[in-house]
Backbone as XML, in Angstrom:
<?xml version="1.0"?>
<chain id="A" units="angstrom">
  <residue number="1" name="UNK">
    <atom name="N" x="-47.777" y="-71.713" z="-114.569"/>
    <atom name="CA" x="-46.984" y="-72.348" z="-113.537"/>
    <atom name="C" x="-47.785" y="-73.515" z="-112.969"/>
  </residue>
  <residue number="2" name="UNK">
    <atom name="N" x="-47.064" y="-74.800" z="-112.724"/>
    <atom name="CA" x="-47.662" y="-75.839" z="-112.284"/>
    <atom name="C" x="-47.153" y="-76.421" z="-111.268"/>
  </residue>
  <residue number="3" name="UNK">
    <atom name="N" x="-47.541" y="-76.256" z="-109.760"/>
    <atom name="CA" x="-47.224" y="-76.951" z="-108.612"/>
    <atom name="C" x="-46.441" y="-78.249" z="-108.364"/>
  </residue>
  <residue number="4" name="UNK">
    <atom name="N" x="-45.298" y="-78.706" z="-108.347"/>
    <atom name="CA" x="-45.303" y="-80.482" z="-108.454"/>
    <atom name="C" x="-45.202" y="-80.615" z="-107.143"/>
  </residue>
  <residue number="5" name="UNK">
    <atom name="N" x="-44.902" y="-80.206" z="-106.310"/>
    <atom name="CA" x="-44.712" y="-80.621" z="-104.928"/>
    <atom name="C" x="-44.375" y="-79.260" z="-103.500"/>
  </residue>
  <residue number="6" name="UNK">
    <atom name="N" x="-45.014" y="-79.503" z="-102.719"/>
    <atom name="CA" x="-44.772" y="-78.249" z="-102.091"/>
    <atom name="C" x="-44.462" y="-79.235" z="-100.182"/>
  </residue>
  <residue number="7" name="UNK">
    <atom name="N" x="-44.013" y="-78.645" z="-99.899"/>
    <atom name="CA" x="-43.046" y="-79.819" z="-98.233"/>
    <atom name="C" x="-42.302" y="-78.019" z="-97.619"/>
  </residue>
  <residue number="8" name="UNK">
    <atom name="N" x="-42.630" y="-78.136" z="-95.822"/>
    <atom name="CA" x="-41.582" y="-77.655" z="-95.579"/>
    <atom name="C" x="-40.209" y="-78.241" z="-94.537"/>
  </residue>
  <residue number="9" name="UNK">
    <atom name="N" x="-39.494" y="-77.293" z="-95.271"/>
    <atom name="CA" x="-37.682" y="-77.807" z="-95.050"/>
    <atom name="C" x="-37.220" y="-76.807" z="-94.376"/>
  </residue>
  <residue number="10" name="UNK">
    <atom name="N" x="-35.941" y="-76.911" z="-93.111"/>
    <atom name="CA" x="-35.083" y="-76.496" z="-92.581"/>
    <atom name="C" x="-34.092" y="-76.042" z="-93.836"/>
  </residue>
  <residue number="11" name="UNK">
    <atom name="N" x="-33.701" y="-74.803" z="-94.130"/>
    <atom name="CA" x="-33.093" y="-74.715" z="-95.201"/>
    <atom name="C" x="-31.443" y="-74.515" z="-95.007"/>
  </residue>
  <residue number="12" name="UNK">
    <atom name="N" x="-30.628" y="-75.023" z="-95.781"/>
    <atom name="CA" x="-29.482" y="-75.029" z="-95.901"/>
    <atom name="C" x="-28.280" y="-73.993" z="-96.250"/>
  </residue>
  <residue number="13" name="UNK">
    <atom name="N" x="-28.922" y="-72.989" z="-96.726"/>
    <atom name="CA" x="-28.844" y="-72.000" z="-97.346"/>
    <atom name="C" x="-29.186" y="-70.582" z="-97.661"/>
  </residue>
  <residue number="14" name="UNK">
    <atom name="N" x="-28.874" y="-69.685" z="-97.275"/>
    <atom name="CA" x="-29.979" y="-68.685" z="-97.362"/>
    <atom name="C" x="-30.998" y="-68.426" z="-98.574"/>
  </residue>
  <residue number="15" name="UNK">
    <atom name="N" x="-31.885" y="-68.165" z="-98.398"/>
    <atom name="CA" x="-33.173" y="-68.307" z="-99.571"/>
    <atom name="C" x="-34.073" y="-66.292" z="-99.384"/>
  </residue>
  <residue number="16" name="UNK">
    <atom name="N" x="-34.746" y="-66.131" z="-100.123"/>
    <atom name="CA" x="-35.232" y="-65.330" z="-100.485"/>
    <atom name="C" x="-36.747" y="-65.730" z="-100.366"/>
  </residue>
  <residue number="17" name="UNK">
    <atom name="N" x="-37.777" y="-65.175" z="-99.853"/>
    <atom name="CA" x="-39.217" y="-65.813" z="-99.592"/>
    <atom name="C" x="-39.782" y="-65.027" z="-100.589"/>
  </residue>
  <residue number="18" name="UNK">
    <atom name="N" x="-40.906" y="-65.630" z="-101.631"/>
    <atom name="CA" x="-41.050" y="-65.634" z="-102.422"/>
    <atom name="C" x="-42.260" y="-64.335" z="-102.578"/>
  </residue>
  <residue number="19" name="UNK">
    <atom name="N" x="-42.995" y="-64.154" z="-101.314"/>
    <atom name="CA" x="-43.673" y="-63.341" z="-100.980"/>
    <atom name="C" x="-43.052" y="-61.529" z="-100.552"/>
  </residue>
  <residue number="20" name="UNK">
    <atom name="N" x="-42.282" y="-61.760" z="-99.394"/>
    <atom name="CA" x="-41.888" y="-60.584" z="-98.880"/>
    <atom name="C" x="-40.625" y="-60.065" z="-99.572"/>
  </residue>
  <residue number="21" name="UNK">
    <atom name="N" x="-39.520" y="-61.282" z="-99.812"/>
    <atom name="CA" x="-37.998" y="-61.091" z="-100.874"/>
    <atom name="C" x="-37.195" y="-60.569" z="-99.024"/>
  </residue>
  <residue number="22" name="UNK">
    <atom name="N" x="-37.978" y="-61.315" z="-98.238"/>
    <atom name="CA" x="-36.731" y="-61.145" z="-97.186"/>
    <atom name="C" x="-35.924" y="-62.685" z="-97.213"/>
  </residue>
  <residue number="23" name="UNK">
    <atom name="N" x="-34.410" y="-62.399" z="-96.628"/>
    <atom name="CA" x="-33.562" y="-63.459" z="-96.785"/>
    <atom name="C" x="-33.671" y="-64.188" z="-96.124"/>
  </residue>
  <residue number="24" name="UNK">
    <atom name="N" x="-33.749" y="-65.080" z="-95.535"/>
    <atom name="CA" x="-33.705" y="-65.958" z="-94.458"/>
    <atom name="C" x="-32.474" y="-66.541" z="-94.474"/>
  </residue>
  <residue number="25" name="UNK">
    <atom name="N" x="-31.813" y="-67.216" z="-93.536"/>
    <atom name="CA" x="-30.711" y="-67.397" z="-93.064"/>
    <atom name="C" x="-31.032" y="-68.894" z="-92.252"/>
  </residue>
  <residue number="26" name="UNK">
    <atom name="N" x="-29.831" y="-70.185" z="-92.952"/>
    <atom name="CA" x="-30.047" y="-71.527" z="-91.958"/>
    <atom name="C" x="-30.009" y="-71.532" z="-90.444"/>
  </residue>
  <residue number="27" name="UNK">
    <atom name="N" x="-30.576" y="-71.995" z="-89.534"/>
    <atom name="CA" x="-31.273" y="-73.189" z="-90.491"/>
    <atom name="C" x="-33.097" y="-73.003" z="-89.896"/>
  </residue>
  <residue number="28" name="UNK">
    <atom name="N" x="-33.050" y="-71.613" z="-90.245"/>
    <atom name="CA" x="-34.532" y="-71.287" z="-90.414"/>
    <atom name="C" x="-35.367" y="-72.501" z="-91.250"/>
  </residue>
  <residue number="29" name="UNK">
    <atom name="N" x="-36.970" y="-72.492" z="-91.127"/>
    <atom name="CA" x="-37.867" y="-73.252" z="-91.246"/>
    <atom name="C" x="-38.434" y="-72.656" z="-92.482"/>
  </residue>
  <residue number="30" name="UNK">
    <atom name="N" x="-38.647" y="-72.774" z="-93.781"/>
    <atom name="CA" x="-39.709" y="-72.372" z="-95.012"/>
    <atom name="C" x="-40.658" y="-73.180" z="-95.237"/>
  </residue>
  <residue number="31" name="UNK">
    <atom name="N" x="-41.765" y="-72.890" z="-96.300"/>
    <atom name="CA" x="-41.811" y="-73.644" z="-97.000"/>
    <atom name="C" x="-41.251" y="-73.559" z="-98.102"/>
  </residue>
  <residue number="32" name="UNK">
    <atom name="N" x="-41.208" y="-74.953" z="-99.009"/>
    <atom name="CA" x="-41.116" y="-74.777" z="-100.392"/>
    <atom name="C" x="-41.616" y="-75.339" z="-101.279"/>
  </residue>
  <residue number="33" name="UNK">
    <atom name="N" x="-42.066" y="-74.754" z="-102.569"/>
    <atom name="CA" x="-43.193" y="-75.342" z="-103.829"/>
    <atom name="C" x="-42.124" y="-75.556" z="-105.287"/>
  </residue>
  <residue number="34" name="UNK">
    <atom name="N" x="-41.949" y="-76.753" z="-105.502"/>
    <atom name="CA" x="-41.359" y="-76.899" z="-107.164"/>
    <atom name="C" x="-42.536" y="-76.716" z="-107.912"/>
  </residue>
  <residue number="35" name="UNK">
    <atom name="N" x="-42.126" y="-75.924" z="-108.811"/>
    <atom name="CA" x="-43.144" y="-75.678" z="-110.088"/>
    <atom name="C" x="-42.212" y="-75.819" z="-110.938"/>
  </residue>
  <residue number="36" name="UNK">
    <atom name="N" x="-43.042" y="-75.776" z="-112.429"/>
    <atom name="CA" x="-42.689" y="-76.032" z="-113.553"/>
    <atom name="C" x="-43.337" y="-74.918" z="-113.925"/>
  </residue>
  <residue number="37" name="UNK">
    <atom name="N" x="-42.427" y="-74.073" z="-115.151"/>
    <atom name="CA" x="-43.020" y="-73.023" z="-116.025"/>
    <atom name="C" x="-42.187" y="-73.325" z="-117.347"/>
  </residue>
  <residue number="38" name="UNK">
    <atom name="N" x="-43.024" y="-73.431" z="-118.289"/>
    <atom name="CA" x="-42.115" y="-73.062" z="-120.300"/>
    <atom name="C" x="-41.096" y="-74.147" z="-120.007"/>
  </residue>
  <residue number="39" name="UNK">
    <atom name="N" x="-41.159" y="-75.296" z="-119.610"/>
    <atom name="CA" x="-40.173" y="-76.434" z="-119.487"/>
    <atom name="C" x="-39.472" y="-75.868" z="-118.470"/>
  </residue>
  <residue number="40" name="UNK">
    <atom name="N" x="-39.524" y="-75.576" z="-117.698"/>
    <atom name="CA" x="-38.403" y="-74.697" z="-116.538"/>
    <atom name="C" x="-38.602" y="-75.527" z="-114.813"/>
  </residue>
  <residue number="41" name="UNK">
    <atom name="N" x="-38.196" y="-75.884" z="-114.456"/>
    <atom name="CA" x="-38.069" y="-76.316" z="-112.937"/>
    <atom name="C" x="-37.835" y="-75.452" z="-112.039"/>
  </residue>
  <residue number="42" name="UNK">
    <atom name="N" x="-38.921" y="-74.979" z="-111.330"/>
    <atom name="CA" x="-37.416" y="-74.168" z="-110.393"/>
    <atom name="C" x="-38.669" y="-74.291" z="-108.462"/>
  </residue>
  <residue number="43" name="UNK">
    <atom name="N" x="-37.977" y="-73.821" z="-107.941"/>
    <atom name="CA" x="-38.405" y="-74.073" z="-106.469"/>
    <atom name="C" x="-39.056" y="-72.551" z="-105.878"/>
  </residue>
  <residue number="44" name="UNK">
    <atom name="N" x="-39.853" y="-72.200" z="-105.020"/>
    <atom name="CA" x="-39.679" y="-70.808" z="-104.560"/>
    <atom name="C" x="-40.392" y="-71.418" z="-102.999"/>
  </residue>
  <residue number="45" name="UNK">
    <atom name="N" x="-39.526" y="-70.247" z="-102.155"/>
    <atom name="CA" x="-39.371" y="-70.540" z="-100.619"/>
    <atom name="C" x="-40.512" y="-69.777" z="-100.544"/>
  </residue>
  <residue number="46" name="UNK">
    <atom name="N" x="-41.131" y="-69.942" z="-99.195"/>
    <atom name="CA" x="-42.225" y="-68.828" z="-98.549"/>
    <atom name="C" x="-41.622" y="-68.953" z="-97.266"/>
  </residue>
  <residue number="47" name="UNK">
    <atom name="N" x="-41.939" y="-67.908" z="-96.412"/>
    <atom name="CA" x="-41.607" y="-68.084" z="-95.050"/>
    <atom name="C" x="-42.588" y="-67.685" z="-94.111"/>
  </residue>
  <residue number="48" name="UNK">
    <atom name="N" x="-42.667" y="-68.015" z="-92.901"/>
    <atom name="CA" x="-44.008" y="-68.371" z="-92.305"/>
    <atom name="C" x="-45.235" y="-66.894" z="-92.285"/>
  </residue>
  <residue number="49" name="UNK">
    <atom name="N" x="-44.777" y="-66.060" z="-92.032"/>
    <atom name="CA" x="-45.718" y="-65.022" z="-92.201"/>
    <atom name="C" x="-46.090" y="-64.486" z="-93.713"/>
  </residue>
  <residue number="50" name="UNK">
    <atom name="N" x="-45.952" y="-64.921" z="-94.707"/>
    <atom name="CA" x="-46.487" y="-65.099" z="-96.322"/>
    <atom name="C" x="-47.315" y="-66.066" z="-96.188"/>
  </residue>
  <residue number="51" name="UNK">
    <atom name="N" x="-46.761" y="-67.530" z="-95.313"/>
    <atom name="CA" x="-47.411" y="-68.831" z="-95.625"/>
    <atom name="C" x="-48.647" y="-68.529" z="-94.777"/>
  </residue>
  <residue number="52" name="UNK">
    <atom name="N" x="-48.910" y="-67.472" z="-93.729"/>
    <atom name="CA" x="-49.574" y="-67.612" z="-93.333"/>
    <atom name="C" x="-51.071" y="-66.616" z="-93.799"/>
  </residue>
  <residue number="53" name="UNK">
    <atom name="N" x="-50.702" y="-65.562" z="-94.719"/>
    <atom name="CA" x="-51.421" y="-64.588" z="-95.705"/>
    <atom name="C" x="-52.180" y="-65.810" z="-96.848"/>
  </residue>
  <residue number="54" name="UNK">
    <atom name="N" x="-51.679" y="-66.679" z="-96.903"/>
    <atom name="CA" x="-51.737" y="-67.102" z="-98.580"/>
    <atom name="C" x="-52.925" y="-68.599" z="-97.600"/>
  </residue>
  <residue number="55" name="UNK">
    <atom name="N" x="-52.510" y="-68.580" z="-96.152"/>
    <atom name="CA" x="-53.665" y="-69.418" z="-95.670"/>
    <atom name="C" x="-55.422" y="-69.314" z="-95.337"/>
  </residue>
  <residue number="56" name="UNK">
    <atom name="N" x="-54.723" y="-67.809" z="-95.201"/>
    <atom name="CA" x="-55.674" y="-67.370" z="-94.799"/>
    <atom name="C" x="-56.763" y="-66.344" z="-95.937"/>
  </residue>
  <residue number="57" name="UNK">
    <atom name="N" x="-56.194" y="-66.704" z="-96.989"/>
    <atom name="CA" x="-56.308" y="-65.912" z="-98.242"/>
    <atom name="C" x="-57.617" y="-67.012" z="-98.925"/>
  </residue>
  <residue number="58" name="UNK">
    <atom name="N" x="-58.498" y="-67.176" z="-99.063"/>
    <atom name="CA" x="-59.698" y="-67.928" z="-99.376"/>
    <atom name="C" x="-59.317" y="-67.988" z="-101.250"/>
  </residue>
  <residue number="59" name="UNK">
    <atom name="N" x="-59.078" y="-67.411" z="-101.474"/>
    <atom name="CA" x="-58.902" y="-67.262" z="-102.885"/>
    <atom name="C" x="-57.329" y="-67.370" z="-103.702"/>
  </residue>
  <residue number="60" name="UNK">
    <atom name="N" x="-56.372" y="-67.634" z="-102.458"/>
    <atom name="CA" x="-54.849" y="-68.208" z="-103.037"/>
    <atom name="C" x="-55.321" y="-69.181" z="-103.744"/>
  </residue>
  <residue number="61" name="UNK">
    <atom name="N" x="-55.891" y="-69.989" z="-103.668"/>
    <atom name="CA" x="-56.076" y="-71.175" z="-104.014"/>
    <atom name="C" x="-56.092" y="-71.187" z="-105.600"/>
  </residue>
  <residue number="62" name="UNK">
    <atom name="N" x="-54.920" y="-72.043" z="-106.388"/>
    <atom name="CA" x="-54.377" y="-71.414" z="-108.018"/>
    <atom name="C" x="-54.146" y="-70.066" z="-108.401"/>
  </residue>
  <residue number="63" name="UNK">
    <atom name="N" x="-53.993" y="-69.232" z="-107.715"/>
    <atom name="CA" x="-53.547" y="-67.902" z="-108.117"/>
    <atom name="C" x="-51.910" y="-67.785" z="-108.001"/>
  </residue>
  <residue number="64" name="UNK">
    <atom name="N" x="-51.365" y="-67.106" z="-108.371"/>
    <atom name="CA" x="-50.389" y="-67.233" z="-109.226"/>
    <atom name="C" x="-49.578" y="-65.684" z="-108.395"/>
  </residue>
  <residue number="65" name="UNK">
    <atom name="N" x="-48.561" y="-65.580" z="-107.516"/>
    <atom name="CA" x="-47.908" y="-64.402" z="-106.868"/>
    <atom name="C" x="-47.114" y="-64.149" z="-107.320"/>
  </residue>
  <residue number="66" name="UNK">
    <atom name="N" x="-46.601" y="-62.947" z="-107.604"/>
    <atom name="CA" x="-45.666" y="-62.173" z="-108.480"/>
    <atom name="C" x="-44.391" y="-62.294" z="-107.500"/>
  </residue>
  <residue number="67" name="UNK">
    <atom name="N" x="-42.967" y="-62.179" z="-107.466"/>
    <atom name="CA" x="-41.986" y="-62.274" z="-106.426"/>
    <atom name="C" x="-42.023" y="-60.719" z="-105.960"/>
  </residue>
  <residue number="68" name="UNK">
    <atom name="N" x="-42.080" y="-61.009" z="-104.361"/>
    <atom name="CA" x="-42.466" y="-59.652" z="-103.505"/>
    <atom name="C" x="-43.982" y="-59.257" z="-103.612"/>
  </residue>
  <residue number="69" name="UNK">
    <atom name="N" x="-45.283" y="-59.551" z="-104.172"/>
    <atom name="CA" x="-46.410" y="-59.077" z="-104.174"/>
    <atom name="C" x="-47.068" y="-59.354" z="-102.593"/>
  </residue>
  <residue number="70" name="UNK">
    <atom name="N" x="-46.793" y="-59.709" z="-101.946"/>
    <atom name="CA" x="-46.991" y="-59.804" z="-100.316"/>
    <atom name="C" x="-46.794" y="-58.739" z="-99.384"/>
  </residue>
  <residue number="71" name="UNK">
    <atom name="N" x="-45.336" y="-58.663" z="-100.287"/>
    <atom name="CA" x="-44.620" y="-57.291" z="-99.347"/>
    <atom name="C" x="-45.458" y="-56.310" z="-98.768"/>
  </residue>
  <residue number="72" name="UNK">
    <atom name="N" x="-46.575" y="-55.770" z="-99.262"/>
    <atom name="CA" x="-47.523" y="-55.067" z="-98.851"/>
    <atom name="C" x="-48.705" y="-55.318" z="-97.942"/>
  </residue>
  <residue number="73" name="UNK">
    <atom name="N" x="-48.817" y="-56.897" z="-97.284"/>
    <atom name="CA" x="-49.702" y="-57.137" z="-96.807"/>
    <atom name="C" x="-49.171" y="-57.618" z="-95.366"/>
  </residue>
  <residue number="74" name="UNK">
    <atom name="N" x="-48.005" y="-57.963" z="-95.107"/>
    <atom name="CA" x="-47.026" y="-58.418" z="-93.742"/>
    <atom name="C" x="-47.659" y="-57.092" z="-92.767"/>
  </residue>
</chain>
């Protein structure tokens, strides 16, 4: 998986955080990261208490989170 851009957005839509797999609901605040995987585009939301594990996480840094692998650390 390769990062192209990561910004956070007021979201439009309800989204799924990529960490916990709770829903969030507009026009809540995420972040979000486009990656690229196997030619594939796709986006994944975080929401602030993941974003804030993965800050404070010394070693996020290129590691790679499974969807929901957080869930256990909120």
């Amino acid at each position: 998986m390769n990062a192209i851009s990561s910004k956070r957005v007021k979201i439009r839509k309800a989204h799924n955080c990529w960490g916990c797999t709770e829903i969030f609901t507009p026009p809540t605040e995420m972040g979000v990261v486009n990656c690229t995987d196997n030619g594939k585009i796709y986006s994944v939301y975080w929401c602030d208490s993941c974003q804030r594990i993965l800050d404070d996480d010394p070693f996020a840094a290129g590691d790679e989170y499974e969807y929901g692998e957080l869930l256990r650390n909120i």
